[in-house]
mmCIF file of the N, C-alpha and C atoms, coordinates in Angstrom:
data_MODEL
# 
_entry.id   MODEL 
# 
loop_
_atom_site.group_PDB 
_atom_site.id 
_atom_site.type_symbol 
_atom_site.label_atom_id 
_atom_site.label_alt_id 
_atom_site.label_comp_id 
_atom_site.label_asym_id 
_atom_site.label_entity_id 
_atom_site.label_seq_id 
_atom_site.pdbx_PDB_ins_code 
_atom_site.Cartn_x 
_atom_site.Cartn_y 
_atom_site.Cartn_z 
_atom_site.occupancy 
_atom_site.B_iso_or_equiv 
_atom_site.pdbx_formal_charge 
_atom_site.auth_seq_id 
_atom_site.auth_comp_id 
_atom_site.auth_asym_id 
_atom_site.auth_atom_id 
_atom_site.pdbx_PDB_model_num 
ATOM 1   N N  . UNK A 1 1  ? 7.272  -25.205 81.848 1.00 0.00 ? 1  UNK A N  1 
ATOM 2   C CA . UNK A 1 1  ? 6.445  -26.215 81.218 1.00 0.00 ? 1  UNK A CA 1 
ATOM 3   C C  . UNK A 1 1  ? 6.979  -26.523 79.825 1.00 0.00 ? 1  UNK A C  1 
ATOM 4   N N  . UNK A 1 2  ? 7.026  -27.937 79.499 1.00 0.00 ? 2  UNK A N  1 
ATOM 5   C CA . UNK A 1 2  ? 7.188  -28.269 78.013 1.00 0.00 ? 2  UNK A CA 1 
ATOM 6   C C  . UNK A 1 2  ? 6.115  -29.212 77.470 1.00 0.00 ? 2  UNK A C  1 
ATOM 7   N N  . UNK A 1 3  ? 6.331  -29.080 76.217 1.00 0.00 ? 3  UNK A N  1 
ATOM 8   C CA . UNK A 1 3  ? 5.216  -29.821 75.622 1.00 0.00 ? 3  UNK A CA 1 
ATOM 9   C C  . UNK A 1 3  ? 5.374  -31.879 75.349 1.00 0.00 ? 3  UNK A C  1 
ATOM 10  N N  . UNK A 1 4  ? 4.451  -32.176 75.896 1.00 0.00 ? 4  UNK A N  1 
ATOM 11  C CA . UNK A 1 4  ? 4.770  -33.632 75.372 1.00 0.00 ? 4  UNK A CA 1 
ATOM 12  C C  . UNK A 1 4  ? 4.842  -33.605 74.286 1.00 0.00 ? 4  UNK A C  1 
ATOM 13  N N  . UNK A 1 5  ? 6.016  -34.413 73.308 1.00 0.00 ? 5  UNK A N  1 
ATOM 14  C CA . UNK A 1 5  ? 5.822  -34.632 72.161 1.00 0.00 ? 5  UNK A CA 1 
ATOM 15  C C  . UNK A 1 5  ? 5.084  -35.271 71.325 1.00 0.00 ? 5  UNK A C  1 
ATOM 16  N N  . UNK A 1 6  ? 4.492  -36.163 72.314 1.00 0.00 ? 6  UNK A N  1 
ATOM 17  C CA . UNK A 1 6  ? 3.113  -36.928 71.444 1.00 0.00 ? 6  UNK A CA 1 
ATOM 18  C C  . UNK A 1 6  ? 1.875  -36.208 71.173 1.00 0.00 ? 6  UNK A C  1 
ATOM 19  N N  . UNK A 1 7  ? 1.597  -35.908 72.458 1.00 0.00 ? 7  UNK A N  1 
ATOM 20  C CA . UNK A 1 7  ? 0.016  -35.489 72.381 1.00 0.00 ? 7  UNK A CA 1 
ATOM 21  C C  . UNK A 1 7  ? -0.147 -33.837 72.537 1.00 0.00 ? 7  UNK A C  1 
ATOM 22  N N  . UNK A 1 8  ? 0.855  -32.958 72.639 1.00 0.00 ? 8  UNK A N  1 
ATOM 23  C CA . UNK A 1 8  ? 1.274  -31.711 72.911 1.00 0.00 ? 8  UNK A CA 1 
ATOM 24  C C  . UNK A 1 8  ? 0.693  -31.321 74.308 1.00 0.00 ? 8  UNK A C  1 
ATOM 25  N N  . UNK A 1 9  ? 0.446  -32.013 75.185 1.00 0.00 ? 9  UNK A N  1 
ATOM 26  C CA . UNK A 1 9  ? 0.130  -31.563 76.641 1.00 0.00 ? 9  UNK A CA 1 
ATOM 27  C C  . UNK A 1 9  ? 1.268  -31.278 77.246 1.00 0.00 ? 9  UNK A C  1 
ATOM 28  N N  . UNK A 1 10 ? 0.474  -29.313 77.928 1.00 0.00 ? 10 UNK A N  1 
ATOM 29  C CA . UNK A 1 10 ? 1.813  -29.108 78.949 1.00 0.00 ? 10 UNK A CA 1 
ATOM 30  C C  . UNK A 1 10 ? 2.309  -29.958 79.835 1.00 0.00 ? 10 UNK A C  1 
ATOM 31  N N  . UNK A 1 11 ? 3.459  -30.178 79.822 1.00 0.00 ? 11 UNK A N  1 
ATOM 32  C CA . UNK A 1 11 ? 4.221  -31.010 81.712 1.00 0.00 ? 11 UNK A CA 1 
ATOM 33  C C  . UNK A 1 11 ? 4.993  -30.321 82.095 1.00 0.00 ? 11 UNK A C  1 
ATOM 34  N N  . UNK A 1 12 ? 5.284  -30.489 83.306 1.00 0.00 ? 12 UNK A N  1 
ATOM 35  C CA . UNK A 1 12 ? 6.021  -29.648 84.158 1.00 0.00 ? 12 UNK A CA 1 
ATOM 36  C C  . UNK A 1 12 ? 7.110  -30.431 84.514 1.00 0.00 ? 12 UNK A C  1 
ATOM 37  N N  . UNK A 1 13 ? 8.628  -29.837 83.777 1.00 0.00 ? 13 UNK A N  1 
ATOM 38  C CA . UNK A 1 13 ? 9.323  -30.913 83.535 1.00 0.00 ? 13 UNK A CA 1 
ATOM 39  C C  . UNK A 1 13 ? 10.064 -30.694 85.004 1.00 0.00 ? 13 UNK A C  1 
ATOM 40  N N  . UNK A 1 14 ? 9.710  -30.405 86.202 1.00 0.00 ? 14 UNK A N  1 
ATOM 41  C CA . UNK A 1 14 ? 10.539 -30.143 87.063 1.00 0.00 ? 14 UNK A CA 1 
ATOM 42  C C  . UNK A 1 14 ? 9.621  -31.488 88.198 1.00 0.00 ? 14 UNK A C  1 
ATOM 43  N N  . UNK A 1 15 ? 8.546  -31.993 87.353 1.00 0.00 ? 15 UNK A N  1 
ATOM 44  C CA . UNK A 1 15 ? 8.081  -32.894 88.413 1.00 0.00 ? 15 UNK A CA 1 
ATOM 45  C C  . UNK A 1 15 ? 7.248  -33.889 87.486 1.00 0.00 ? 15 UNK A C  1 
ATOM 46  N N  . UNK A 1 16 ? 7.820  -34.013 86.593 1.00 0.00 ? 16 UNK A N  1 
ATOM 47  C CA . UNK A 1 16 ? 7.438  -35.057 85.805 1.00 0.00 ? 16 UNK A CA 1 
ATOM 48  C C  . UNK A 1 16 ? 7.979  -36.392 85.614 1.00 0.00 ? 16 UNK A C  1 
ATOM 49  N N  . UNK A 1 17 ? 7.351  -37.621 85.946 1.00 0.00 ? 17 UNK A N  1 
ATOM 50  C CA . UNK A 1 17 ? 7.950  -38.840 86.449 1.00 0.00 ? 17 UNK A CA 1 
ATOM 51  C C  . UNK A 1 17 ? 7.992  -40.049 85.534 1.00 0.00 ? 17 UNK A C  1 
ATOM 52  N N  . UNK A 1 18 ? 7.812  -39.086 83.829 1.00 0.00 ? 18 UNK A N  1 
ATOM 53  C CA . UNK A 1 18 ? 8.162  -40.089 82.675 1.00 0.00 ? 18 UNK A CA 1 
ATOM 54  C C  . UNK A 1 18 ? 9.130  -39.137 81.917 1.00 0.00 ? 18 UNK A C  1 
ATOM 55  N N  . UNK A 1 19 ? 10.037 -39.707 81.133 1.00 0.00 ? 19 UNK A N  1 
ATOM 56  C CA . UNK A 1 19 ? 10.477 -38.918 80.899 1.00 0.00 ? 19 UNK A CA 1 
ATOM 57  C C  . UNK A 1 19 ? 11.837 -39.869 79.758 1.00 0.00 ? 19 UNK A C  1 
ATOM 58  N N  . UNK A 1 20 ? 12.040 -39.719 78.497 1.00 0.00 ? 20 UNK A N  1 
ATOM 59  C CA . UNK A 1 20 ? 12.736 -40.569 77.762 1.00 0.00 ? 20 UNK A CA 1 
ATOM 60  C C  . UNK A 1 20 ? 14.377 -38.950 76.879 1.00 0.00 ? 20 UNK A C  1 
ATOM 61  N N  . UNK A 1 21 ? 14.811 -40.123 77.109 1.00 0.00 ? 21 UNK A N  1 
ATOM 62  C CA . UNK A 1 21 ? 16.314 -39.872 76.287 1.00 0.00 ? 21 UNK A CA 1 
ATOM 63  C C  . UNK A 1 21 ? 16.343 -39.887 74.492 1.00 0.00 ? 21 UNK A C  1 
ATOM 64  N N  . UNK A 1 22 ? 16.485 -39.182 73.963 1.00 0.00 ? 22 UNK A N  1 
ATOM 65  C CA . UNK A 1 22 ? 16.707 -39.150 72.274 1.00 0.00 ? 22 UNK A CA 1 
ATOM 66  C C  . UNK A 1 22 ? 17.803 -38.269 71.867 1.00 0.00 ? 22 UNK A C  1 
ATOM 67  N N  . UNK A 1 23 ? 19.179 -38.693 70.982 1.00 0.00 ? 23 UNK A N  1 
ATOM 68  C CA . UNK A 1 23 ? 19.628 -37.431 70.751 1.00 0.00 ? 23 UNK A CA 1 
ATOM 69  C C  . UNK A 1 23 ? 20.187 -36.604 71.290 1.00 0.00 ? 23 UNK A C  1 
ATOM 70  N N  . UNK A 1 24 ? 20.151 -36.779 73.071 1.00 0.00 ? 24 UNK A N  1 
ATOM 71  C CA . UNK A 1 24 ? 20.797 -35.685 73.847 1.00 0.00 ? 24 UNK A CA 1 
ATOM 72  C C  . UNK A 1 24 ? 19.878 -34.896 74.384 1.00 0.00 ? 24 UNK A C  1 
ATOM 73  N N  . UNK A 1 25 ? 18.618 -35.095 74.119 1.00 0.00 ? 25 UNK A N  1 
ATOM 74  C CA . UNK A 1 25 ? 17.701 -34.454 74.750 1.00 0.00 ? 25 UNK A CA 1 
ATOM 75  C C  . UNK A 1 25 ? 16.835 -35.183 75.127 1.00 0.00 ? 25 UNK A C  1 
ATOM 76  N N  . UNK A 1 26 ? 16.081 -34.421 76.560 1.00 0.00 ? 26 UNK A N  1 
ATOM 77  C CA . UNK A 1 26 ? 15.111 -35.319 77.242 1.00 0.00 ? 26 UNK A CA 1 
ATOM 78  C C  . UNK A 1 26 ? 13.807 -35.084 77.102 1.00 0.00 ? 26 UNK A C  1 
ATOM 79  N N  . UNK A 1 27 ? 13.383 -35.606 76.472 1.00 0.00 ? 27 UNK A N  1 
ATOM 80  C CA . UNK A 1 27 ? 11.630 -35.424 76.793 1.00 0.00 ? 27 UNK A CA 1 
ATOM 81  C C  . UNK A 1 27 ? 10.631 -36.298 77.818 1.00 0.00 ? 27 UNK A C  1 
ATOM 82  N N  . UNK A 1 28 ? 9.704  -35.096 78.161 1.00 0.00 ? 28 UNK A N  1 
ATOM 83  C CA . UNK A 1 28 ? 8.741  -35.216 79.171 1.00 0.00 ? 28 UNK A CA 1 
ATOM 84  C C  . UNK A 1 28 ? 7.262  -36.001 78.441 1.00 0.00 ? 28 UNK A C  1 
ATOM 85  N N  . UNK A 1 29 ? 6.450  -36.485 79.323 1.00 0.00 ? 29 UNK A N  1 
ATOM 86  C CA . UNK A 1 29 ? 5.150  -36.761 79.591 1.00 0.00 ? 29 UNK A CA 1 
ATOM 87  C C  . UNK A 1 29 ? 4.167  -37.207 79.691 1.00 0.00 ? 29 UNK A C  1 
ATOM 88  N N  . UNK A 1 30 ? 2.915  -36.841 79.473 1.00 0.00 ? 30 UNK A N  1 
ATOM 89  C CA . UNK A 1 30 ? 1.723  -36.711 80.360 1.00 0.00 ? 30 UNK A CA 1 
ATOM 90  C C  . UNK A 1 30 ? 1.352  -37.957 80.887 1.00 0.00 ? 30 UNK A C  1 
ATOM 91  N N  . UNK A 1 31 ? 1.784  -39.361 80.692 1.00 0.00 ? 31 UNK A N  1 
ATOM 92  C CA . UNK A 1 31 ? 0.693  -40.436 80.299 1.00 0.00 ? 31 UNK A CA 1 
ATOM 93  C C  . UNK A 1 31 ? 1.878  -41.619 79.752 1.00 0.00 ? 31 UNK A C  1 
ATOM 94  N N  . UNK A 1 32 ? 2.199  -42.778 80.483 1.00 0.00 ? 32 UNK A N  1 
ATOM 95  C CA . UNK A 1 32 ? 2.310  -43.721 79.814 1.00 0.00 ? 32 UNK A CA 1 
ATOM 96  C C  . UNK A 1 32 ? 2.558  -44.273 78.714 1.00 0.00 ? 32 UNK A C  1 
ATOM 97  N N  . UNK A 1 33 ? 0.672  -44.018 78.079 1.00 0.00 ? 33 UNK A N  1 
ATOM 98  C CA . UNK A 1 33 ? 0.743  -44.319 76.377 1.00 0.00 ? 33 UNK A CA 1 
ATOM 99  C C  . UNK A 1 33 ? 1.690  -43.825 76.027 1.00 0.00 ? 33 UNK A C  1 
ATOM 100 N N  . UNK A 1 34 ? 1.529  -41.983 76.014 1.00 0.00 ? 34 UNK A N  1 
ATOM 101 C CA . UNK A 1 34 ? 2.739  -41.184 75.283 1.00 0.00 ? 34 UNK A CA 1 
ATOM 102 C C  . UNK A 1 34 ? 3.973  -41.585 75.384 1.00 0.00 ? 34 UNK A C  1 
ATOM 103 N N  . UNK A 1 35 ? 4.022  -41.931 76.602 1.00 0.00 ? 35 UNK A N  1 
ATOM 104 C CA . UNK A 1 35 ? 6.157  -42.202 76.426 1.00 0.00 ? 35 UNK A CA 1 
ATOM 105 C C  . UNK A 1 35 ? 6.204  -43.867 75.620 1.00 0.00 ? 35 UNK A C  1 
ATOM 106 N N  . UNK A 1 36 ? 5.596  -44.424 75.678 1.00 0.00 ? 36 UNK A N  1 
ATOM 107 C CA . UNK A 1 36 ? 5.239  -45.660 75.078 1.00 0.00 ? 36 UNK A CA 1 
ATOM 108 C C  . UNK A 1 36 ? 5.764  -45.492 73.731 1.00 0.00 ? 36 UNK A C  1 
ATOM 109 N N  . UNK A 1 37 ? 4.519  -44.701 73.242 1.00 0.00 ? 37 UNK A N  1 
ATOM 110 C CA . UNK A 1 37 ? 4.418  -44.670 71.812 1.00 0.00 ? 37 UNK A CA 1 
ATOM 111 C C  . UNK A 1 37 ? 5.858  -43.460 71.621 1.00 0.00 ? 37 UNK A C  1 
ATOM 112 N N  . UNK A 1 38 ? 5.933  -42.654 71.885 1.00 0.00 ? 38 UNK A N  1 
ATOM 113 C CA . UNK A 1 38 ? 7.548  -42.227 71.760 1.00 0.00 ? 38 UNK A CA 1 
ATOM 114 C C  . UNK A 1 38 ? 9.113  -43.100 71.576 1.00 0.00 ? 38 UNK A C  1 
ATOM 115 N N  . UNK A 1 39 ? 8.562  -44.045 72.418 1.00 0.00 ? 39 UNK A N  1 
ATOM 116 C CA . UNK A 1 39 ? 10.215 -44.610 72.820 1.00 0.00 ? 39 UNK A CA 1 
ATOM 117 C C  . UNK A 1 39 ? 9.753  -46.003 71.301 1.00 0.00 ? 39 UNK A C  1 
ATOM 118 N N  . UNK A 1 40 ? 8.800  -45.887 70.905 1.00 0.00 ? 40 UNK A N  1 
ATOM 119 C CA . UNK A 1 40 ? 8.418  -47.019 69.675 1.00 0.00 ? 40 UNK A CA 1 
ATOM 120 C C  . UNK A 1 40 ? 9.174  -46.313 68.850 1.00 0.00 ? 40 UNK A C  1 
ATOM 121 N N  . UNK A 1 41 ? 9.166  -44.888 68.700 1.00 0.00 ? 41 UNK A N  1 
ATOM 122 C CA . UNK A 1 41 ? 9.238  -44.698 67.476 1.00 0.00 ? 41 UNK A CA 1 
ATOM 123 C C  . UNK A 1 41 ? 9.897  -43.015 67.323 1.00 0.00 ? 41 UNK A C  1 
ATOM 124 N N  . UNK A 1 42 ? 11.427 -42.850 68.542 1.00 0.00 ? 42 UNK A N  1 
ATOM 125 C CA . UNK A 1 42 ? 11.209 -41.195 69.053 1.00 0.00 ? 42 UNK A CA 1 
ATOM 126 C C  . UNK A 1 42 ? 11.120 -40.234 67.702 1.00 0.00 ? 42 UNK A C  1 
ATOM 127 N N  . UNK A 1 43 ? 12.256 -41.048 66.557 1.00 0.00 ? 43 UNK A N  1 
ATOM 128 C CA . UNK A 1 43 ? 12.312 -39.652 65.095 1.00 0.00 ? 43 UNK A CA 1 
ATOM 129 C C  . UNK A 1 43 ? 10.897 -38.957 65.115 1.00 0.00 ? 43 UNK A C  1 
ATOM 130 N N  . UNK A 1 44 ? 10.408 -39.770 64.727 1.00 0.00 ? 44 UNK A N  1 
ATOM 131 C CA . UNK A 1 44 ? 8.957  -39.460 64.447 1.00 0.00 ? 44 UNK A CA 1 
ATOM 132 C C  . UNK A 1 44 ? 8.067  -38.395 65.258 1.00 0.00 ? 44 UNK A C  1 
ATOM 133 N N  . UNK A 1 45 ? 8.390  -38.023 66.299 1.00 0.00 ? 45 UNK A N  1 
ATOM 134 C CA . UNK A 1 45 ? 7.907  -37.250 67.342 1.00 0.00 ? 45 UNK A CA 1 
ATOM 135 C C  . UNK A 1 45 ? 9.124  -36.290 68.077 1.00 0.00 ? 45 UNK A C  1 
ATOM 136 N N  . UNK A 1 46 ? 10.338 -36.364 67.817 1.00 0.00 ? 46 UNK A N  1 
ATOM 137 C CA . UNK A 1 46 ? 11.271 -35.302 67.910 1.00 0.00 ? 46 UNK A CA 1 
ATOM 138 C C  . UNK A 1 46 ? 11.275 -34.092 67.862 1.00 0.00 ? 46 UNK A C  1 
ATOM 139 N N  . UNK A 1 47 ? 10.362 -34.168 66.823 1.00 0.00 ? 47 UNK A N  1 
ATOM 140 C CA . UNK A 1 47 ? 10.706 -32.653 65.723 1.00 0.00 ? 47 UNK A CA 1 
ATOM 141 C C  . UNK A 1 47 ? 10.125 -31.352 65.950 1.00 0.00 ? 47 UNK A C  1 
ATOM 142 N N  . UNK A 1 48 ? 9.387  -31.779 67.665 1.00 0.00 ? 48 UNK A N  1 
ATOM 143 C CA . UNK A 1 48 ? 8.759  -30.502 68.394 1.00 0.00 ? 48 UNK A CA 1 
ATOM 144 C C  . UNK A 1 48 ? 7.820  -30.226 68.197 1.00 0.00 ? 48 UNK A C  1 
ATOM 145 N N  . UNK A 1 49 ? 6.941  -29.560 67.620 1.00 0.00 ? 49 UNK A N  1 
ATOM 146 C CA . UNK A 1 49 ? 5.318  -29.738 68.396 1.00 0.00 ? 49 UNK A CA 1 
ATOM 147 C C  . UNK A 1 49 ? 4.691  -30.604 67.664 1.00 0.00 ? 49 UNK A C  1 
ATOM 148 N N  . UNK A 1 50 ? 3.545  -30.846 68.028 1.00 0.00 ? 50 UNK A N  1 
ATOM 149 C CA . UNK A 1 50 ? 2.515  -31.970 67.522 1.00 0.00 ? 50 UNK A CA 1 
ATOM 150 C C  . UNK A 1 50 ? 2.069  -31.698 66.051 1.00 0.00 ? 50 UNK A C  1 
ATOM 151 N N  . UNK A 1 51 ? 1.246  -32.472 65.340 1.00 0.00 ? 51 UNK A N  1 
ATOM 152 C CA . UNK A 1 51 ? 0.650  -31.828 63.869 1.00 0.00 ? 51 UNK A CA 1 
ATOM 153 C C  . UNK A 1 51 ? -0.954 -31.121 64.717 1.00 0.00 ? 51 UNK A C  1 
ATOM 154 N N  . UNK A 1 52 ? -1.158 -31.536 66.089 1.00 0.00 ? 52 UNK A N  1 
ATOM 155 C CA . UNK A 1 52 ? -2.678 -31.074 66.152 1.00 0.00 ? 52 UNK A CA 1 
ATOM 156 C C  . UNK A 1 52 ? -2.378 -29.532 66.734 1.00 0.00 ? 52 UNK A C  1 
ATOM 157 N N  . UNK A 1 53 ? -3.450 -29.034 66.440 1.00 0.00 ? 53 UNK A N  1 
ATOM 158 C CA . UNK A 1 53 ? -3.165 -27.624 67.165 1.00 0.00 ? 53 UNK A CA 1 
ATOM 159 C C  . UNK A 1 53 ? -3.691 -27.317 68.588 1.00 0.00 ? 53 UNK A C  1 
ATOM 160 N N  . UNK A 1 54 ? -4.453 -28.207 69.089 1.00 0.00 ? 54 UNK A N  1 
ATOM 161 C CA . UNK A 1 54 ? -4.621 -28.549 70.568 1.00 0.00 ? 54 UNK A CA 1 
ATOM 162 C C  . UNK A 1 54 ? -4.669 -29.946 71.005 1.00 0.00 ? 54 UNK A C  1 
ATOM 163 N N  . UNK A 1 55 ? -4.734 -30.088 72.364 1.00 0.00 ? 55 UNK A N  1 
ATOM 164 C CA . UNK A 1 55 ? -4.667 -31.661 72.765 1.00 0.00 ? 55 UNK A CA 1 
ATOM 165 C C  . UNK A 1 55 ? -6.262 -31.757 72.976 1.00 0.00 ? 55 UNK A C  1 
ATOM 166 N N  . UNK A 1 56 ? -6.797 -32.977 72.496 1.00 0.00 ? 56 UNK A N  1 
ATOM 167 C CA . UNK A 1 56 ? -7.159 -34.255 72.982 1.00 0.00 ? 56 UNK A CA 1 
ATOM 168 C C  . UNK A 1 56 ? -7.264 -35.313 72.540 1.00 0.00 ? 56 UNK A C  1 
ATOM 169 N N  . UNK A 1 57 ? -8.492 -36.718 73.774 1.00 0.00 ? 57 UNK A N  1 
ATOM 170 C CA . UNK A 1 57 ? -7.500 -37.332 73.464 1.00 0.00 ? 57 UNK A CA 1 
ATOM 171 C C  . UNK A 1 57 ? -8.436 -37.915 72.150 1.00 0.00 ? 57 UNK A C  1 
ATOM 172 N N  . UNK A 1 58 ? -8.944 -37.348 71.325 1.00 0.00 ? 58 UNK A N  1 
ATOM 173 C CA . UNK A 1 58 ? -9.503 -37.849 69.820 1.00 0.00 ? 58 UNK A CA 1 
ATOM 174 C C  . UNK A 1 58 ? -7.934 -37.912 69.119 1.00 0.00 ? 58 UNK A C  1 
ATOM 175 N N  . UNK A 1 59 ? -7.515 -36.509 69.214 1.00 0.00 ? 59 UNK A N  1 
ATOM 176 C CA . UNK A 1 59 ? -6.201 -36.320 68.543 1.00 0.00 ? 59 UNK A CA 1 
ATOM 177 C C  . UNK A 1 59 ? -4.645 -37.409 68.559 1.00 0.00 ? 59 UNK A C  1 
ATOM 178 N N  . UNK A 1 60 ? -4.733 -38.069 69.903 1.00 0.00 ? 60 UNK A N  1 
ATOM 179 C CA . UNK A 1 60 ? -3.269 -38.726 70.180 1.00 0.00 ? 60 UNK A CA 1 
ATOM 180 C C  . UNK A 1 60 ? -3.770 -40.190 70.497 1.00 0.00 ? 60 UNK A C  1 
ATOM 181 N N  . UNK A 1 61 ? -4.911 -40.079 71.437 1.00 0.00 ? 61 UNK A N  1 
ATOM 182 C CA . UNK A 1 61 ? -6.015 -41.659 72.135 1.00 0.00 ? 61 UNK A CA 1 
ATOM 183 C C  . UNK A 1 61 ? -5.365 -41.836 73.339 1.00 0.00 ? 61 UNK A C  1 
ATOM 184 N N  . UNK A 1 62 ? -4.169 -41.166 73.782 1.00 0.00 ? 62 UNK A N  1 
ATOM 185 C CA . UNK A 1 62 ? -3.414 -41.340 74.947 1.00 0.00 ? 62 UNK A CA 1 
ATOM 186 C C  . UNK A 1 62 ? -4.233 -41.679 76.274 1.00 0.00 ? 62 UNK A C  1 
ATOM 187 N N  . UNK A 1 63 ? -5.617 -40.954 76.125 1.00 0.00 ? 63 UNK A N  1 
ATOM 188 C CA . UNK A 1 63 ? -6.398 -41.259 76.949 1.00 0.00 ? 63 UNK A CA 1 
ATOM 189 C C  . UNK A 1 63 ? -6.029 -40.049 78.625 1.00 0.00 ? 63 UNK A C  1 
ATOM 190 N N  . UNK A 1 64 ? -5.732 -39.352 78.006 1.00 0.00 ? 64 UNK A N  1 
ATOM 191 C CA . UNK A 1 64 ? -4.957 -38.398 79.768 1.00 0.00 ? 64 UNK A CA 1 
ATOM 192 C C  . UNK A 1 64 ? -6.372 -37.644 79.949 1.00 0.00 ? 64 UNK A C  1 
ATOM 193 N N  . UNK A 1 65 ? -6.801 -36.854 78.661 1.00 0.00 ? 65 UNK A N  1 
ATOM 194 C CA . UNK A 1 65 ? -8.016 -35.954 78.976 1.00 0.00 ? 65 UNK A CA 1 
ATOM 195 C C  . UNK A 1 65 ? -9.488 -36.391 79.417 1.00 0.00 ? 65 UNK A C  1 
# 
């Protein structure tokens, strides 16, 4: 499991069916919005975990929870 970089929800990157390019590395997840708002803007969300210390969706609005 890795963490989405937007909203920090686990995905399971072995069956996860979003999934964006930055840098040489691939990131996973949960939701649409998230890869959305990622591929707007990946620096910004690169840098590995979220600022929240758990997911929801008050925290990101991604809307998954």
């Amino acid at each position: 499991m890795v963490k989405d970089p937007v909203c920090g929800m686990n995905v399971d990157e072995k069956t996860a069916k979003l999934k964006s390019q930055y840098m040489g590395k691939t990131y996973y997840f949960c939701n649409p919005s998230c890869k959305a708002t990622f591929d707007t803007n990946p620096k910004k969300h690169a840098g590995g975990e979220t600022k929240s210390s758990g997911h929801s969706s008050s925290s990101c609005g991604c809307g998954c929870c």
